[in-house]
N, C-alpha and C positions, 0 to 999 in steps of 0.2 A: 702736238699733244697738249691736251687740256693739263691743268693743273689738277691731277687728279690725286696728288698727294695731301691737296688742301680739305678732299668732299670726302675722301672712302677712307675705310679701316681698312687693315692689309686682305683680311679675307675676302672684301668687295674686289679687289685690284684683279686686274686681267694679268697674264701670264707673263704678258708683254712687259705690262706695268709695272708688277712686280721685279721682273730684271733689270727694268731703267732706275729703279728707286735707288739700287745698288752704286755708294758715291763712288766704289771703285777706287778706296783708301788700301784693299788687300792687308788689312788685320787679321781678318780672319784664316788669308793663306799663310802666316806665320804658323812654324812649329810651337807647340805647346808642349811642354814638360811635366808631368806629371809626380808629386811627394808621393809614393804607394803606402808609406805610413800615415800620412793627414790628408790625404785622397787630393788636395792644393793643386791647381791649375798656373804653372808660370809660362807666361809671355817670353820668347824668344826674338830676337832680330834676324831668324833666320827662315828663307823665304823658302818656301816647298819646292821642291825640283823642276813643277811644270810652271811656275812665276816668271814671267817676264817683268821683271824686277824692273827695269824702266819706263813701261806703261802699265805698270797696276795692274796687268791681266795673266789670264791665265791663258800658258801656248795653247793647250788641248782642253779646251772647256767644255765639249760634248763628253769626253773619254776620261773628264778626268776623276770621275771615282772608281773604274777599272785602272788607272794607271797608280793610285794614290790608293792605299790602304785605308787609311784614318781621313781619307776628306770626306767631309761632312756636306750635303745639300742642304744650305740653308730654305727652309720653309716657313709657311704662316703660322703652321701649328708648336714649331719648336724652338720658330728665333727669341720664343723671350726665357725659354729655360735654358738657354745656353750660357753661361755666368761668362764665360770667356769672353763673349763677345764685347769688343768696347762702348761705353757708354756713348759714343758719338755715332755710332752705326746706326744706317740711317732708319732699317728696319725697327729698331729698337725706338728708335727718335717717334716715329711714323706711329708703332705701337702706343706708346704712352701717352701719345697726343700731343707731341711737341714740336715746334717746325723746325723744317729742316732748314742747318745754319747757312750764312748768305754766300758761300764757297760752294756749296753744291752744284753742281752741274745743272739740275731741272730750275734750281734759284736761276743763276747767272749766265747760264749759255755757255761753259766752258768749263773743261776737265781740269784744265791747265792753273787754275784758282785752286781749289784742292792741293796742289803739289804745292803752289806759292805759299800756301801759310805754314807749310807743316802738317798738310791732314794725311799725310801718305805715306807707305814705307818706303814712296821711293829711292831718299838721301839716308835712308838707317838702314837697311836690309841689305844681308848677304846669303847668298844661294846655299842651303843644306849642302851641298855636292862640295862644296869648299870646305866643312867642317867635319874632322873628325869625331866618333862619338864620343871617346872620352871627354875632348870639350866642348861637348852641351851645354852643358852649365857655366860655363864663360858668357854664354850668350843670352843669359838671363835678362831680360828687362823691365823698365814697367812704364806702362804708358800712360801719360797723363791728358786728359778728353779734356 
């Protein structure tokens, strides 16, 4: 695959392209918490039910907004109003016109850099199915990009 993250906007990108840009850090499969008074978006350490928490991915990723309520399909049109999303997300990188950092997979030829510095949830995150709901909010966190 060319370096097509270096020539196109996200809206050029093929379908394909588009899901390779994905570093596959899973911030985005984290539960989000929401203040109903100050409408406030909080980050959790806690991975969505269909996360396979040890490779960044999701079990069922054809199925999984019928199986997930609130998961959201990241798109071209919507990745940059989404505030949650972290600052390092590569969509987000890609949109503003900044390169994607030297860990990413299409950089360096391997997923496994990613997890080495810290870009992943994979040594912070524990599975929703482990937490009860009263403590949600235990599991409040904040991420620093």
């Amino acid at each position: 695959m060319s370096e097509f993250w270096r020539t196109k906007q996200l809206h050029e990108m093929t379908d394909k392209e588009w899901e390779s840009l994905c570093d596959g850090c899973a911030k985005c499969c984290l539960v989000k918490l929401e203040d109903y008074d100050t409408e406030e978006i909080y980050a959790t350490n806690l991975a969505c039910k269909l996360l396979d928490i040890e490779n960044c991915r999701c079990s069922d990723y054809p199925a999984r907004q019928a199986l997930v309520d609130d998961c959201l399909k990241l798109d071209r049109e919507t990745v940059m109003s989404l505030t949650w999303l972290p600052e390092s997300c590569s969509y987000k990188l890609i949109a503003r016109g900044e390169p994607l950092p030297d860990w990413h997979h299409l950089v360096c030829g391997s997923r496994d850099n990613m997890h080495a510095v810290g870009a992943s949830i994979k040594h912070l995150a524990v599975s929703e199915l482990e937490v009860q709901d009263s403590d949600l909010e235990q599991h409040i966190i904040r991420w620093v990009d």
